[in-house]
Structures are given as C-alpha cells and as structure tokens.
VOMARSE-433369 format. One record per residue (C-alpha): residue in one letter; residue number from 1; x, y, z. Coordinates in steps of 0.25 Angstrom, whole numbers. Layout:
N
> code pos east north up
> a NUM X Y Z
...
***
This chain:
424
> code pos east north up
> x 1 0 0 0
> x 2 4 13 -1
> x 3 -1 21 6
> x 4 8 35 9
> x 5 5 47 2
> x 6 20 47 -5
> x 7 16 34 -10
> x 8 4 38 -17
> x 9 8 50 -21
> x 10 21 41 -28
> x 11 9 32 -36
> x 12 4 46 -45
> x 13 14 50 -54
> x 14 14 58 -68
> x 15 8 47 -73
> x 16 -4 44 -66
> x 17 -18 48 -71
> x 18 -26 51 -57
> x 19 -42 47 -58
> x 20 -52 52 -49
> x 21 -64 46 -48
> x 22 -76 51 -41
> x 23 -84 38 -37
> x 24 -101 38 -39
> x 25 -112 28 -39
> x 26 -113 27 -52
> x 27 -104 39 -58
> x 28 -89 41 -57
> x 29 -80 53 -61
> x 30 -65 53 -62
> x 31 -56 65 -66
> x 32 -41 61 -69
> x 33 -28 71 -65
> x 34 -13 69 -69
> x 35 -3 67 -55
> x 36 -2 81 -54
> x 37 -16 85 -54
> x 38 -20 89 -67
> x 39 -33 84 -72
> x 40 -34 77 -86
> x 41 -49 74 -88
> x 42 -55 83 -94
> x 43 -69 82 -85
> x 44 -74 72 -74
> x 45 -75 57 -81
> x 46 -87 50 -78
> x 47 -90 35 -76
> x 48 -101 26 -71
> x 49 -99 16 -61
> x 50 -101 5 -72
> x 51 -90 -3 -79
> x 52 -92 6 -91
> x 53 -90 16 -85
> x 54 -78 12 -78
> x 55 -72 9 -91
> x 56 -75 24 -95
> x 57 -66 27 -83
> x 58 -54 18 -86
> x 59 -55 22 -101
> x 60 -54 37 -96
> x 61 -42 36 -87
> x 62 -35 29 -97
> x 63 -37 38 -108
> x 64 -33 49 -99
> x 65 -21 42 -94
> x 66 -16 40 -108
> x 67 -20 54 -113
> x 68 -10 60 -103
> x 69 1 49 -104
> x 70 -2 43 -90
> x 71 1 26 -85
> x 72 -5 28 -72
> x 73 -19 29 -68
> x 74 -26 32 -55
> x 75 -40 32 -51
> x 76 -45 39 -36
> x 77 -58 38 -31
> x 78 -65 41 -16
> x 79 -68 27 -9
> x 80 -82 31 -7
> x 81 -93 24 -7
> x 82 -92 9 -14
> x 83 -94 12 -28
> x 84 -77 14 -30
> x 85 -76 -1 -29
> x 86 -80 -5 -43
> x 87 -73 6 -50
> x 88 -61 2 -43
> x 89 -64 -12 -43
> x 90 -65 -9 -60
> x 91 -51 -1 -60
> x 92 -44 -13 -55
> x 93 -43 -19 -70
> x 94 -36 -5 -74
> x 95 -23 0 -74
> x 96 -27 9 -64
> x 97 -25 12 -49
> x 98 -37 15 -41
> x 99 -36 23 -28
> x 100 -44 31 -18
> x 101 -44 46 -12
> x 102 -49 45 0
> x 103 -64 54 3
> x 104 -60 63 13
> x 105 -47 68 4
> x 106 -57 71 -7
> x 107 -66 79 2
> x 108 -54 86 6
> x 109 -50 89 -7
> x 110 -61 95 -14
> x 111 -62 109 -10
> x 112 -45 110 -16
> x 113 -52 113 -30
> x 114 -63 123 -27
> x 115 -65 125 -14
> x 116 -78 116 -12
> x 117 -82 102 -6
> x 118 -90 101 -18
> x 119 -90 87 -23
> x 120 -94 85 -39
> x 121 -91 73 -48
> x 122 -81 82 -54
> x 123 -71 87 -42
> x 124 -71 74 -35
> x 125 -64 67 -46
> x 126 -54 77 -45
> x 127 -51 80 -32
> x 128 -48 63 -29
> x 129 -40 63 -41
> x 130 -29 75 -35
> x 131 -29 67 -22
> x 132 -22 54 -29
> x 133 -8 63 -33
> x 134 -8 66 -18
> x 135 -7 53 -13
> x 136 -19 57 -5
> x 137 -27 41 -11
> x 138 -27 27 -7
> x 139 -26 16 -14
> x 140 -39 5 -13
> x 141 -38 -8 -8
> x 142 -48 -15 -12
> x 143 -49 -29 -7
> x 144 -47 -44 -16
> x 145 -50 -59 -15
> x 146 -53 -63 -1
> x 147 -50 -48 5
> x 148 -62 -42 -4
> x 149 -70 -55 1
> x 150 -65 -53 16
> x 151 -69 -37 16
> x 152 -83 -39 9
> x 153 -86 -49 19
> x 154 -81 -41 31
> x 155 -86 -29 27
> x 156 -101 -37 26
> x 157 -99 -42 41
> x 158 -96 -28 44
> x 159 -110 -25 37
> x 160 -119 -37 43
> x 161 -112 -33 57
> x 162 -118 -18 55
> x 163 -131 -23 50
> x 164 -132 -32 63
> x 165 -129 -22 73
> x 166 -140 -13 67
> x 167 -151 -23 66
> x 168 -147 -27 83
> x 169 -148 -12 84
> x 170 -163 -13 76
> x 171 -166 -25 87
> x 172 -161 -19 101
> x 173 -171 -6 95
> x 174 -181 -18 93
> x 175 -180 -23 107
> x 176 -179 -10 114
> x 177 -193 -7 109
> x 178 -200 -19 109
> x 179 -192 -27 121
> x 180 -183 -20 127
> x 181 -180 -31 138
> x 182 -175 -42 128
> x 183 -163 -36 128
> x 184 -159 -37 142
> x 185 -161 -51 141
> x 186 -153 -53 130
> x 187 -141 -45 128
> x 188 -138 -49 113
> x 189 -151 -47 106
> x 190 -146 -58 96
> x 191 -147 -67 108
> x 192 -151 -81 101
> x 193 -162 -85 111
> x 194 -167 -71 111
> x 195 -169 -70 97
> x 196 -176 -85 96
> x 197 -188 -77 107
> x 198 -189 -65 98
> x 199 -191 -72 85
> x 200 -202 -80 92
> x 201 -206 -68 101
> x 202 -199 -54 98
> x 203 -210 -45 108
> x 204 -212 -46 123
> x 205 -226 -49 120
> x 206 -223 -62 111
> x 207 -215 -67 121
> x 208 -224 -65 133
> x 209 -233 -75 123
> x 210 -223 -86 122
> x 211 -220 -86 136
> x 212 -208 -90 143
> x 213 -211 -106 138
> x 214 -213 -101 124
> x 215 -198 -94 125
> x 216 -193 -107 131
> x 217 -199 -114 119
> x 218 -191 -106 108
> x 219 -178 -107 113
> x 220 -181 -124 115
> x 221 -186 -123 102
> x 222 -171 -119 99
> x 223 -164 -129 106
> x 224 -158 -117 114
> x 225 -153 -122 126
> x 226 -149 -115 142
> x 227 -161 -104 139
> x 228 -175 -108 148
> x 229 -186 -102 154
> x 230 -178 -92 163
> x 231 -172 -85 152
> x 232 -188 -86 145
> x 233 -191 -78 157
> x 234 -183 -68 156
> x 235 -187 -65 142
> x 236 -202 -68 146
> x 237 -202 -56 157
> x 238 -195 -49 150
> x 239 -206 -49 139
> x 240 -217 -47 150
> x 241 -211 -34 155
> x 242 -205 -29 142
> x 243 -206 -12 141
> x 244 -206 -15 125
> x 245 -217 -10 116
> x 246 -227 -18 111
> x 247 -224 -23 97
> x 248 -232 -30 87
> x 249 -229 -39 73
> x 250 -220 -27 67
> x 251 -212 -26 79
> x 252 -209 -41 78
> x 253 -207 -43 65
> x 254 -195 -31 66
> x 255 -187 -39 76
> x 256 -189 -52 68
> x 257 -184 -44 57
> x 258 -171 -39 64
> x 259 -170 -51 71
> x 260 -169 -59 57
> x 261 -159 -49 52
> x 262 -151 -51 64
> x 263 -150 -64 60
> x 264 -147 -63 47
> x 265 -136 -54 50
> x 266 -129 -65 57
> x 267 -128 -76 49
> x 268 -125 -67 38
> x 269 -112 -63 49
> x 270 -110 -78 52
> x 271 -107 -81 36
> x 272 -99 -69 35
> x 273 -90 -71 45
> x 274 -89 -86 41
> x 275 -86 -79 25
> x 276 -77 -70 31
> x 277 -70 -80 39
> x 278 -67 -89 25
> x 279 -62 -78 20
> x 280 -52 -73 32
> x 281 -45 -86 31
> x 282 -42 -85 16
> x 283 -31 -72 20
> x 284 -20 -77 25
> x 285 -15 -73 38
> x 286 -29 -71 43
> x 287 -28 -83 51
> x 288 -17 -78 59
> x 289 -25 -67 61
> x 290 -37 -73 67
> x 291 -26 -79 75
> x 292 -23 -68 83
> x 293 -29 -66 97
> x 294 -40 -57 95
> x 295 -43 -57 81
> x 296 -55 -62 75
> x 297 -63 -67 62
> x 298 -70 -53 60
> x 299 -58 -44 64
> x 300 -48 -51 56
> x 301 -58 -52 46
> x 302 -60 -38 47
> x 303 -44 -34 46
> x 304 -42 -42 34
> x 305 -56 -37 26
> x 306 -51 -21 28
> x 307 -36 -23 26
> x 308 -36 -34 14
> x 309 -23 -39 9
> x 310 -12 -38 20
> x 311 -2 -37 7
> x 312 -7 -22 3
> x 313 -1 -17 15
> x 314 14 -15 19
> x 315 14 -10 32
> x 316 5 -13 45
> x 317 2 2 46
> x 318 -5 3 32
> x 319 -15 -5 40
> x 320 -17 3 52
> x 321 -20 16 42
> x 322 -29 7 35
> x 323 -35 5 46
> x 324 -37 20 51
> x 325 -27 17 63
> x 326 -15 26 58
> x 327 -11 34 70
> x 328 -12 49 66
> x 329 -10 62 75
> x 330 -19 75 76
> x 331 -9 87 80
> x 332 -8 101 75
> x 333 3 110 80
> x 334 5 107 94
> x 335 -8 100 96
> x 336 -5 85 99
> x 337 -17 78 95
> x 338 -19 64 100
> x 339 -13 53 87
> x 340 -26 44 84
> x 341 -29 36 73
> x 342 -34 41 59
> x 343 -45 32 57
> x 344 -44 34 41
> x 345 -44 19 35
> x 346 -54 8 37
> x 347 -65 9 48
> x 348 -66 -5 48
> x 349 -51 -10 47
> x 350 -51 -2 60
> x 351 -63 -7 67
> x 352 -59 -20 64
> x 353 -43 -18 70
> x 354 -51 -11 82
> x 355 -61 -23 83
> x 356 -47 -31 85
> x 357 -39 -24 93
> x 358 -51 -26 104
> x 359 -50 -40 102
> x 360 -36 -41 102
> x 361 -36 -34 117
> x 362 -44 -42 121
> x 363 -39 -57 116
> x 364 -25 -54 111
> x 365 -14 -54 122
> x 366 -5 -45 115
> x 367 -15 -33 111
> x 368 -19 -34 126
> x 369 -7 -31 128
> x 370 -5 -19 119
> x 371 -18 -14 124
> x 372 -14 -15 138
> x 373 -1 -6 135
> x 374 -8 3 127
> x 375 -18 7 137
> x 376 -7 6 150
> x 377 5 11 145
> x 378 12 23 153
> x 379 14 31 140
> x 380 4 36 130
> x 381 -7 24 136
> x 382 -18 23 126
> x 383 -33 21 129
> x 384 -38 9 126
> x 385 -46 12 110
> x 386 -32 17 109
> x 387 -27 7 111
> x 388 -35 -2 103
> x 389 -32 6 89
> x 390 -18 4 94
> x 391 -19 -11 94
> x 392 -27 -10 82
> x 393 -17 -4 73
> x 394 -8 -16 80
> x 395 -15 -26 75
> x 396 -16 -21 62
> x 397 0 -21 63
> x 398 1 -36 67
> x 399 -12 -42 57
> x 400 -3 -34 46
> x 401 10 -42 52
> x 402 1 -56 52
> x 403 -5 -53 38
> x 404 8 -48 32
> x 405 18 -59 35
> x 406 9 -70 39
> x 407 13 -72 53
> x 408 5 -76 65
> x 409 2 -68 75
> x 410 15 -66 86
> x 411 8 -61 99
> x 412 26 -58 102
> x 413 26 -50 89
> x 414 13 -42 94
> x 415 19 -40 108
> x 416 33 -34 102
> x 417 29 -21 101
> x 418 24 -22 115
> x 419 35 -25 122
> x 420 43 -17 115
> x 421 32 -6 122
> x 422 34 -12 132
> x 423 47 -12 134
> x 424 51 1 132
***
C-alpha cells in the first residue's frame, strides 16, 4: 500500500491524464486535467450508469489520452453512496487506475473556485479531479474470492443483528403496554418457555383462561423438563394482577408477528454464522487466530472481512490507521491539547478491535496484564476506555504479525514489550 502523501504525489507525472467522476444513480459526469491542473475537456462528459455508457466513458478518456500524447490514465470519484461499485467493478478490465477523493476534502475544496459551496454536475468533477496531483486520494481496496465472500457475509450478520435488536425493541414496547410484569419474570424476552406461553396465550386475560394447569400443559407438550407448577404460578399471578391495558385480536396478532420475526432472524443468524465460519477457515492463518485466548468466531470474522488480504499491507501501522486508531495531537501555539485517536477509517474495523480488546482482558492473560499496567502505572496512567483503544491497536499489531509470517501466537513475544516496561 502506499499510502504517504510523497508516495502518491510520485504516482501522477506528466504523463497521466487525471479523471474525475461525479457519481449518480443513474447519470455520471467526468472532467479530465493534465498533472498540473490544466483542463483538456472541453465540457463536463456524461454517462449512464449502463455498460454503454461505461464504454462511452472508457472511449472518451482514451481519445483524450492519445489526443494529448498521454500513457497513463486515472479515474477519481467520492466513495458515496454504493452505485461506484459497478463502474469500478467495469474499470477493472481497462488499463486504468481507479482511485477515491475522500468527501470531506471535496466539500472543503469547493469554494477555491468561486467562492461557494454550491454543488452542480459541472464543479464536482473538477474540483476531485485537482485533488489527485495533490496526493490528497486513496486507493480502493476492493475485496476478492473468499474475502469479498467473508465481507458480504459479515457485513449481513451485521445487518440481521441491527434488525433483531430493533424488533426486541418493538417487543419490550409490546410488553410494557399490554403486560408489563412478564418482564420481571423473564429477564430475556427470547426466553424459550416464555415465548412457548405467548404464542398460545400472549395477554393476561388469555392466560387467566388457561389457567395454571393449561401452562403446565404447554411446556409438557414440549418435552421441557425442570419447569412445573411454581414457575406456572408466577406467571399465573402475574396475569391476575397485571397493570397492562386490555387488548383484543389486533394487539395479539402484532406480538405474534414480532415474535415470528424474531425467530426468523435467528435461524437466518444461525446459518450465517455456520456460512461464515466455512469461509473463515479457508484464509490461512485464521485458525491460529481463533487460537488466541479471547478471540472468537464473529471478532476474528470481523478483522479479517474489513482488512482482506493481509499481503496488501507492509506495516502493522497501516492497519491501525485503517482502523481510525492512528494517534494524533490537538495543540496550537502553547495549547497542549490531549493526543487521542483520529477515528478516520472503518467504524467497524474499529468496533470489531474494541469488541476484542474487552474480551481479551477479560480471558487473555497477557492483555490482563497490559491492562493492569496501563491503568496502574505511576506515570502517565491511563483510564480504562483508554486503555482498551491501546490494547486494541495492540492487537491489531500482533493479528498482523500472526497473519504475515504464519506464526502461532507466542504469549512471550506478547509479554516483551512488557517487560521491557516494566523494567525500566
């Protein structure tokens, strides 16, 4: 990867014909400048989002290109929204290099022409394309073969996960309304024998008419054993003296609805995970992951779907700015402002180190052990969320190390640079 600015700057020369491409729906426009910022079409080309219009595109640059004597071409667009991904996905068969201008630098730069924040299908091409001789773009990554599997599949247990959680949230709604003592009673509302009663009996009155022996009888009818009459009674006064308001077949039908969904959700998570975990062990090195103390199925499944290909990167630290974990400092003139860290990469690359580095504390010796130091140490201690975006980018470091030479995971390795901390 590379990824400084000099680098980048180093990949546009003399040569280079630089495209930008403002992305729409269904229409695209491009305007194309030499490396040192002078424009060579005459007017902003546009293209639709279909193949022929794709090969419009790829005729136009190249005729450009050979009009003005040029061997290299570039093509930047904003990563916004998703309809970049075919175009890009197309561009790949070309001789051309694709990269990205990143949203912010193009709402920044807008008002250098003219003054405005105005955004028109003629300015925006423009403005990403004189971003690209600055260095100021980042090359895509866009994932293959079982990576592109892994990430799709990830990123829809992500999906079914979010889904899940807001139909719990439609229930709990459901049960404070209608029954708001079930809940003390169960503490999951997912409970198995809870959810056996409310499909047979979802309001206080319906249970108040199968009585304590009618409970009993649904979970016998489902083989459930250690549940009887006294957990029946619980639930059966309960029902007598619920504060919930009265509900009729509407109201029934809603939670059998949610409840249904709920449980669709969750075999649909079952065979994603089981999909997910197929495809995990087809990367090598990710059994050595899942080795680790600490790490699990979804985490490591979740590293390996956001960073792809361990060969793309040459150093650990590559990763940790991917992940929005780069250390960066807030000071003007003799303001000393606090370092954090930037939080500009992937959200979920960062969740899922973070997601980690809790576990880790929790069943790795080792990170127990960086965490107790952290937070104890004489000088500079830190808090402990602190100290977790610390052992975070740690582990980031060492999954890199594991990935990138194969190794297993040396918990005296891990402890070197403790010690040496230690130490001193």
């Amino acid at each position: 990867m590379n990824n400084t600015q000099n680098q980048k700057i180093a990949q546009v020369t003399d040569k280079t014909l630089i495209v930008g491409v403002d992305i729409g729906s269904e229409n695209h426009y491009a305007r194309a400048i030499l490396a040192r910022g002078f424009e060579v079409s005459k007017k902003p080309f546009p293209f639709t989002n279909t193949e022929e219009g794709f090969e419009s595109f790829v005729n136009w640059t190249h005729n450009l290109a050979t009009a003005h004597k040029l061997t290299k071409i570039m093509v930047a667009m904003e990563p916004t929204g998703h309809y970049w991904f075919a175009f890009v996905a197309f561009l790949k068969k070309y001789d051309v290099q694709v990269v990205l201008v990143a949203p912010q630098h193009v709402k920044h730069s807008k008002e250098m022409d003219d003054n405005t924040q105005e955004k028109d299908d003629r300015k925006d091409p423009i403005v990403i394309a004189r971003l690209v001789p600055e260095g100021r773009y980042l090359i895509p990554y866009i994932p293959e073969d079982v990576f592109a599997e892994l990430r799709v599949a990830f990123n829809r247990r992500c999906e079914l996960v979010e889904e899940q959680v807001r139909i719990a949230n439609r229930m709990i709604r459901w049960f404070d309304i209608y029954f708001p003592e079930y809940r003390k009673i169960y503490g999951r509302i997912d409970a198995k024998t809870g959810i056996m009663i409310l499909k047979r009996a979802p309001l206080p009155a319906d249970i108040l008419d199968i009585g304590v022996d009618g409970i009993c009888q649904i979970w016998k009818d489902a083989k459930l054993r250690g549940y009887g009459s006294k957990k029946a009674k619980q639930i059966y006064s309960a029902a007598e003296h619920s504060v919930g308001m009265k509900g009729g077949t509407s109201v029934r039908w809603k939670l059998w609805q949610l409840l249904e969904e709920y449980e669709l959700i969750e075999r649909q998570l079952h065979e994603i995970l089981q999909l997910i975990e197929g495809l995990l062990y087809q990367i090598p090195g990710a059994d050595k992951l899942l080795n680790i103390p600490g790490a699990g199925l979804v985490t490591v499944a979740g590293f390996l779907s956001e960073v792809g290909d361990i060969k793309r990167f040459s150093d650990p630290k590559q990763i940790q700015k991917l992940a929005g974990l780069a250390v960066v400092e807030n000071s003007s003139g003799k303001r000393k402002g606090l370092p954090g860290i930037s939080k500009r990469g992937r959200s979920r690359l960062r969740w899922v180190l973070f997601q980690l580095a809790r576990s880790m504390v929790m069943f790795n010796p080792e990170m127990k052990a960086y965490h107790q130091y952290y937070t104890t140490r004489k000088e500079n201690p830190l808090k402990k969320l602190q100290s977790l975006v610390a052992i975070s980018a740690r582990i980031a470091r060492i999954f890199y190390g594991i990935l990138k030479n194969g190794t297993e995971y040396d918990p005296a390795m891990v402890m070197k640079d403790f010690n040496k901390a230690i130490a001193a």
